[in-house]
Structure formats: C-alpha cells, structure tokens
N, C-alpha and C positions, 0 to 999 in steps of 0.2 A: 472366120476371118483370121489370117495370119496376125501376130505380135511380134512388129520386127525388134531383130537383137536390136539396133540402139534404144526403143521405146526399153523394152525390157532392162537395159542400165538404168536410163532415167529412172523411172522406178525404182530400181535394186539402189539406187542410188538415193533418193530422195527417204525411201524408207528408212535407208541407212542412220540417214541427219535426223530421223524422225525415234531411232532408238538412242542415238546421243543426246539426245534432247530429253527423250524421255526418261532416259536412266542418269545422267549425268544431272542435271538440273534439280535442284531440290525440290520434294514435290509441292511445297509449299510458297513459292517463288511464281508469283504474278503478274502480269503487267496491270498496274494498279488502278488505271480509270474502268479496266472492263472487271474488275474484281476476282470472285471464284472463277469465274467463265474465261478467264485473261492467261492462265497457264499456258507457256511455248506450244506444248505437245498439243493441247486442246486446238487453238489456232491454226498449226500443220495440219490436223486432221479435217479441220473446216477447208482448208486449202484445197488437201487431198480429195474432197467430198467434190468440189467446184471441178478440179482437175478431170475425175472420173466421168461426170456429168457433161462437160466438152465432148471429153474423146469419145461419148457414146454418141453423140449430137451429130459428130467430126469423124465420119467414120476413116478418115485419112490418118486420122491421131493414134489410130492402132490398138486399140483396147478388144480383148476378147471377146466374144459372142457367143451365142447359141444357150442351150441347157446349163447349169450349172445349181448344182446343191445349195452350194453356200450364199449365193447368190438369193433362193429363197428363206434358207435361214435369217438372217440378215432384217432380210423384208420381214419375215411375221416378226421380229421384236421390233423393228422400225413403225409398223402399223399398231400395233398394238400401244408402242410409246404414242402414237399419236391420236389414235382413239383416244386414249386417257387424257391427255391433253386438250383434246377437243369437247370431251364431258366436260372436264373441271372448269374448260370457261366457262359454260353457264350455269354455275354454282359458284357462289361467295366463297372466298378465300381471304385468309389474310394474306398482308401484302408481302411479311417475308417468304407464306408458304408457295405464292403465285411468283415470286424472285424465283424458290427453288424449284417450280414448276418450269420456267424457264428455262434456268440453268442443268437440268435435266434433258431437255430436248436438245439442247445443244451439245452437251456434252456426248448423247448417242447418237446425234448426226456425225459428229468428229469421229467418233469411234469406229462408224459406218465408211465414213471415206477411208480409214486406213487398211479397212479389212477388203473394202472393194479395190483398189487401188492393188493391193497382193495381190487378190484372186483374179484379176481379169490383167493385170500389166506385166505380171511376170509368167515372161512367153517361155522358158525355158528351167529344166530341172536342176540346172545348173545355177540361176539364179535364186529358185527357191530355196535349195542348200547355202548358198554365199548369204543369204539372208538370215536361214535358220543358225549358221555359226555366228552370226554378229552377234543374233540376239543372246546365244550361249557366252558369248566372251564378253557382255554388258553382263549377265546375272551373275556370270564368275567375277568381274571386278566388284560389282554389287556385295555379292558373299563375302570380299579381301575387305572392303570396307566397315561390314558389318563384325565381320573376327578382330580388326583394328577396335574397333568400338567396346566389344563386346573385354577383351585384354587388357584394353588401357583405362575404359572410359574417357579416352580424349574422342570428341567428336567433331571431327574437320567438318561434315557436311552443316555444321550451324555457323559454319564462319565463312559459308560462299556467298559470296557478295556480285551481282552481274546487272550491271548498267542498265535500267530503264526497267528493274523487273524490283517488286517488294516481296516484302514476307505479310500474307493473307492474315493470317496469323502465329502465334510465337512457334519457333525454329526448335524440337527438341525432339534428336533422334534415337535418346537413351532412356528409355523407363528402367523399370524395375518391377520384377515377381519375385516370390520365395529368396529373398536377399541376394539377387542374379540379376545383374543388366542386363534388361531384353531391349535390343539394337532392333534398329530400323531403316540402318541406311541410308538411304537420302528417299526411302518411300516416305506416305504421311503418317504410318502405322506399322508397329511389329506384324500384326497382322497380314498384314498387305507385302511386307517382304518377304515374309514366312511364304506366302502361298506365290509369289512369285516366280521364288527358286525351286518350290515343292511344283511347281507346273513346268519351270526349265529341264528339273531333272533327268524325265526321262530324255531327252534330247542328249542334254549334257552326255548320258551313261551310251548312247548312241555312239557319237563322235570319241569318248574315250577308246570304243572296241571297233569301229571300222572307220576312220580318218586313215587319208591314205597319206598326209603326211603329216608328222610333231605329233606322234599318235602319244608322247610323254607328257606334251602339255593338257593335251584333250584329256587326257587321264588327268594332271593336279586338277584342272577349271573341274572337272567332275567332283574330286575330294573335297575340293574348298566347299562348292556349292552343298555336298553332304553335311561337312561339319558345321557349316553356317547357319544353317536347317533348325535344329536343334537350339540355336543360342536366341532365336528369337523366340522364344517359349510358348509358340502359338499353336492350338489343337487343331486348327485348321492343317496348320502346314503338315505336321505330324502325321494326318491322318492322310493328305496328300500322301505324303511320300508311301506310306505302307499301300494305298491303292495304286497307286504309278511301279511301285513292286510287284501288287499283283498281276499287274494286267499285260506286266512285261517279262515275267520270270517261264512263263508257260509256254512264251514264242521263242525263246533262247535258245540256242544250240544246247546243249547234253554237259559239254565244257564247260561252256560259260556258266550255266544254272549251276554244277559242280563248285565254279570258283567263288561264285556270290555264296554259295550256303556256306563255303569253309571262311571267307573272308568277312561278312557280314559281324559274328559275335566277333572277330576281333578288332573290326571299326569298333563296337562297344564297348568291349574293352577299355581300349586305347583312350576312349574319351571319358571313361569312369575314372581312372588313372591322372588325365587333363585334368579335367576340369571335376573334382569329388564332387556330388550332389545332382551335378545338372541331369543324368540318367535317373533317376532316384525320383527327382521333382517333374520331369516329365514324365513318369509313369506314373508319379501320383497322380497327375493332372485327369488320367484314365479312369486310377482307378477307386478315387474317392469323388466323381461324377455327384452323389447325392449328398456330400457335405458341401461342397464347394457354392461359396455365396454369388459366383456371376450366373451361374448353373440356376441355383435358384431364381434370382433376378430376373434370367429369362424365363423361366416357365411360367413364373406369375406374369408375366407381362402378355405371354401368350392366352394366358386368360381370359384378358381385356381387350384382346383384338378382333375379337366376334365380333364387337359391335360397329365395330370400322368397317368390317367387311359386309355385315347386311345391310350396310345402307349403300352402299352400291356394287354387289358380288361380282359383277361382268365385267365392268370397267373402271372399278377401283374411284379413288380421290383424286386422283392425277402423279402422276409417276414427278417424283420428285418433291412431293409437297407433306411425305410423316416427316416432318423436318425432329431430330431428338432433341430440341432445347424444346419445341414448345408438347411434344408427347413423351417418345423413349427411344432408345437404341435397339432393333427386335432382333441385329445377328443372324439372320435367318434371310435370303436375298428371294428365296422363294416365298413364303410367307411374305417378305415386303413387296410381293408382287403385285400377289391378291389383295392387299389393300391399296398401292399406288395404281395397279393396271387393274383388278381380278382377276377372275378364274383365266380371263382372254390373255391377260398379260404371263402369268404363270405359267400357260401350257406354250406360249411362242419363248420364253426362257426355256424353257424344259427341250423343246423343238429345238432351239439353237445348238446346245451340245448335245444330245441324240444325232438330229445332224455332220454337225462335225466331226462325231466319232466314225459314223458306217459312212463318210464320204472319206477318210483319212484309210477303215478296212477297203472301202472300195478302191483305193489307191492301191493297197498292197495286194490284191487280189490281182491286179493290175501287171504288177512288177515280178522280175524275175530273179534280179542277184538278193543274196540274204541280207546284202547291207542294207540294198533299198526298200527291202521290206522292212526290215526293223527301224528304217526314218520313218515309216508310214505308222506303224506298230506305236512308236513313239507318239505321232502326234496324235492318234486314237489315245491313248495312256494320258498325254495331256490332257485332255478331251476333258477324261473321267477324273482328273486331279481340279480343274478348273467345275466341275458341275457336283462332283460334291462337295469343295470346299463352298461353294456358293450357299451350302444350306447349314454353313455355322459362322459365316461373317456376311457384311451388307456388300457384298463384292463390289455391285453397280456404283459404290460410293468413292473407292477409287481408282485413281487415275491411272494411275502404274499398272496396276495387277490386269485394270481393263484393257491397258496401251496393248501388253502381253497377250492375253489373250485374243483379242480381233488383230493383232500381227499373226499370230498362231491358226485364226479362224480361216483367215485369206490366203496363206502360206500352205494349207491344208489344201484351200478351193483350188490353187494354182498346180499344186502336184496332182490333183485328181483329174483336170482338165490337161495334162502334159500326158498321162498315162492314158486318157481315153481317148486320142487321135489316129484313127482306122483309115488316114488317109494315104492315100497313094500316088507315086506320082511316072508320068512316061518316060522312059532311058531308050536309049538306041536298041535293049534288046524286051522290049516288051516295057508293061508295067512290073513296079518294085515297089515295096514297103519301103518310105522314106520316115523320119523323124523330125518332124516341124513341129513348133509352137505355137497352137491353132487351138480352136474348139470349136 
C-alpha cells in the first residue's frame, strides 16, 4: 500500500515536535498528576502508538504494509515486556515495585508508537534523511549545551521553567569525577547524554562528508558532538564512539579512512592542550578497570543476582519492578533483562538491535550512491553503539537515550522498506521501474 507524500509530512512533521520535545524539555519535567509516566515525550509516544494503530484499522489513513524487520523486532520486545507483566500479576509485589511495573509498560508502548510511526509513515527517503538531520542538529545543540556547562559550570537547563509541567525530582545537570564537571544537558544522566551523542555520531560524521549543502556546518555539529563526548566522563559513551569508529572506518573511501588516521591524534591533541587532564582521566577510566570502586560495586552486585533470576529464569519479576532504592543499580540492561523479563526478555533485547543492524546492511545492500550507503552504514554503526552501550548502563531506564534510539530503529525500518520496492508501473511505452513509497 502506497504512503502518500502528505501522510509522510504529517509524520516527518509530528516526529519532528516529537525530537523538540524530547531534546529541548528537561528530562526531568513532568506533568505532575501522571508523575514519572507524565513526561511531554512519553505522552507523544502514547499518541503516536494510538495514531499508528488507526491508520492500520483505516487503511485510507496510509500507513505502510506488508513484511517489515523492524516491525518484528519491535514486537518480540513488546511481548516479552508483556509476558513479564502478565507473570508478575500474579505474584506479590510491592506497591512502588507494581507502580514501576506499570510505569514500564507504558513507557515501551510510547517508545513502540515512535518507532512504528517512522517505520511505516515515512513513505519517502527524503523524509527519512529530513528526519535523521533534525535529529543530528538536536544532539549537536545537546553537545553546545553540554560544552556551555561543562566551561562555565552555569547550567541554564535547571532554570527551565514551562507551564503546567514540574520537576519529578531535583534539577541538576552538573556532577562531577576526577575534579571535572561531568554535564548532562538537559538528559537525566551524564550517562545518558554520553551515549546519546556516541549513537548520533556516526550520522553526525555522515552529513559532515556527504550534505549536499552547508557541508561546513555539518562539519562543526559533527566537532561539537565529538568534543562533547568526552566531557561527559562516561565509559559507555567512550566506548560507543570507538565501536561507531570501528564499524565505520572499513566502509570509507581510501581518502576519507586516510584523513581520519592523520586527523584523529590531533583531535587529541588539541583537547590535551584544552582541557590538561581530561584525556588522562578518561584513559584511566580504562585502564585501572580493577581499582575503580563503581567497577567493583558491580561485580559484587552481579554476584547476588542469581538468585533473582532462579526464581523465575524465563520471564523474570516483571520488567520494571528491580526498582535501585529498594535492591541496587546492576548498569548492565542485559543482565537487567534476565531478571525483569529472563532469558525470554534478554534474547528479544538482543533480537532488537541484531535486527536493526542487518535491516539498516540490508538497506545498503540495497542502494547504489556511496553517500546512501554510508547513511545506511551509519545507522548499522548506531545500531552497534546503542547494543553495546546497553551492557554498561540500564539504558531501558532512560528516556532520551531510548527517545533516540526507537527514532533511530523506525528511521532504519523506513529506509529498508523505501529501498525494497520492486514495483513497476505502465507508461505509454511498455512497463518502467518507477520509485514509490510503498511496501
């Protein structure tokens, strides 16, 4: 079924409001009778959920059809959250971990509508790029904000104040490591914006080398998002960016690979110079691994998590309910699977980005200019930036990082289903290969 151009604005449009909301809005700014679950972005995605679920109903409404990857990725984390869901009701809970049991379900229905809402409304590869640069020129203001922060230590995003929304709890986007401000931006965690930009990047480094036009801007929003990287002192992100390196440096023209090996040490350089320490402190972060007391903290903690998981290996305690005040923080999103979902919930996480990767290579497998293969290249690269930082923070926990990646996941589905359309259509001199927005 075709996806007409207007349907495909509304979409490219809605999703639009749906990254300003999500990147501009503090993450910690609720509407306050619905509490944690009351966040803008959460709500648009419950929207988006409703909106998709019509136009499948409606089939006038224009939403894509047929086969689709992402489409069952999607589904096995969606069932698996709710298998878990469905165990733990009948099993005792307490009442805040059955809150967060709640509040979990709803949070990856919302996440589910943004990503379907990409994958099946945007009929056209023209809107799935117009999407992917919003989202790059969101994490590039993201990064300006966090180097604002990280400089001054004045932090505007604790003084946004917006009409009818509170703060969940207290507003502070500036910690501190190794006598270094680690920024946050207006995510709820260094963490969280660290792996944000470390999954934007390889896009960002996309649009720096093929934007057909302001290819100088594309370039700084790429720098900013690099040196921003770093200032939030997070191992996650770090290690992002080095695998979003790997997995993009081997598809690169001969040039380009040339320009990054000589330019690379003197980004380093340059920010040894910046900023004395902060290269120094983030290699320590590497490479004293077995002094390091968080390091510790987790492993002993993974200790004690056998016994969570033999009491119900398949489907877990319910997805949402290790709540860390009343157990621990386990840092590990796979790990917290097998206890919230089990072994069933861990391998539909795992399925998710597997998925998403060889549906983004089957994209470029697809295509034929180098540019449009290195977008697809890219979102593979995201792919593997977002699936293994998942297994050193509790990713599923928040909002931002997740907003990004189910934008990322459906943004994927939407170019794999634009490049797999074999259909044809009748001209005055026989049939021709046309180019529709179909699947």
């Amino acid at each position: 079924m075709t996806v007409s151009a207007p349907r495909s604005r509304d979409a490219l449009g809605a999703l639009t409001v749906y990254v300003v909301v999500l990147f501009a809005v503090p993450a910690r700014l609720v509407f306050g009778p619905l509490g944690a679950s009351g966040s803008p972005a959460t709500i648009m995605g419950l929207g988006f959920l409703f909106w998709w679920i019509t136009a499948r109903v409606v089939p006038s409404l224009g939403v894509a059809r047929g086969f689709s990857p992402i489409r069952i990725a999607v589904a096995l984390l969606v069932a698996s959250v709710a298998a878990s869901y469905a165990w733990s009701a009948l099993h005792p809970l307490a009442a805040d971990q059955r809150s967060g049991a709640d509040l979990g379900a709803l949070a990856i229905l919302s996440f589910t509508g943004v990503a379907l809402v990409a994958n099946d409304m945007l009929g056209r590869k023209e809107t799935v790029e117009a999407l992917l640069r919003r989202l790059v020129i969101a994490a590039a203001m993201l990064a300006g904000l966090g180097i604002l922060q990280f400089g001054t230590g004045f932090d505007i995003a604790q003084f946004v104040k917006i009409p009818g929304l509170q703060a969940n709890h207290a507003l502070h986007f500036i910690g501190e490591r190794s006598n270094f401000r680690r920024v946050a931006g207006t995510a709820t965690h260094p963490i969280e914006m660290g792996m944000v930009l470390a999954t934007m990047l390889p896009l960002a480094l996309h649009y720096a080398a093929y934007a057909a036009t302001h290819k100088r801007r594309w370039q700084l929003m790429a720098l900013v998002i690099g040196i921003a990287i770093p200032m939030t002192l997070s191992r996650a992100a770090i290690l992002g960016t080095i695998c979003a390196f790997i997995f993009l440096f081997f598809t690169w023209p001969g040039t380009r690979r040339a320009l990054t090996l000589l330019l690379a040490p003197v980004f380093v350089v340059l920010m040894r110079i910046a900023i004395p320490g902060l290269v120094g402190t983030i290699s320590s972060m590497f490479t004293n691994l077995g002094k390091d007391d968080s390091i510790k903290g987790r492993t002993q903690d993974y200790a004690v998590v056998g016994q969570f998981i033999d009491r119900s290996p398949w489907l877990g305690r319910g997805f949402g309910t290790f709540i860390p005040k009343d157990f621990f923080v386990l840092d590990n999103q796979y790990l917290g699977m097998v206890v919230e979902c089990g072994y069933v919930g861990m391998a539909a996480l795992l399925a998710f980005f597997v998925i998403m990767y060889f549906t983004a290579r089957g994209a470029r497998r697809h295509l034929t200019s180098v540019g449009d293969r290195d977008l697809a290249q890219s979102l593979a690269a995201a792919a593997v930036v977002a699936g293994v930082g998942f297994a050193t923070f509790d990713g599923l926990g928040f909002a931002m990082v997740d907003g990004v990646i189910f934008l990322l996941v459906g943004a994927t589905g939407a170019l794999w289903r634009v490049t797999h359309t074999p259909l044809t259509a009748e001209g005055p001199g026989g049939r021709r290969p046309v180019q529709v927005a179909t699947s």
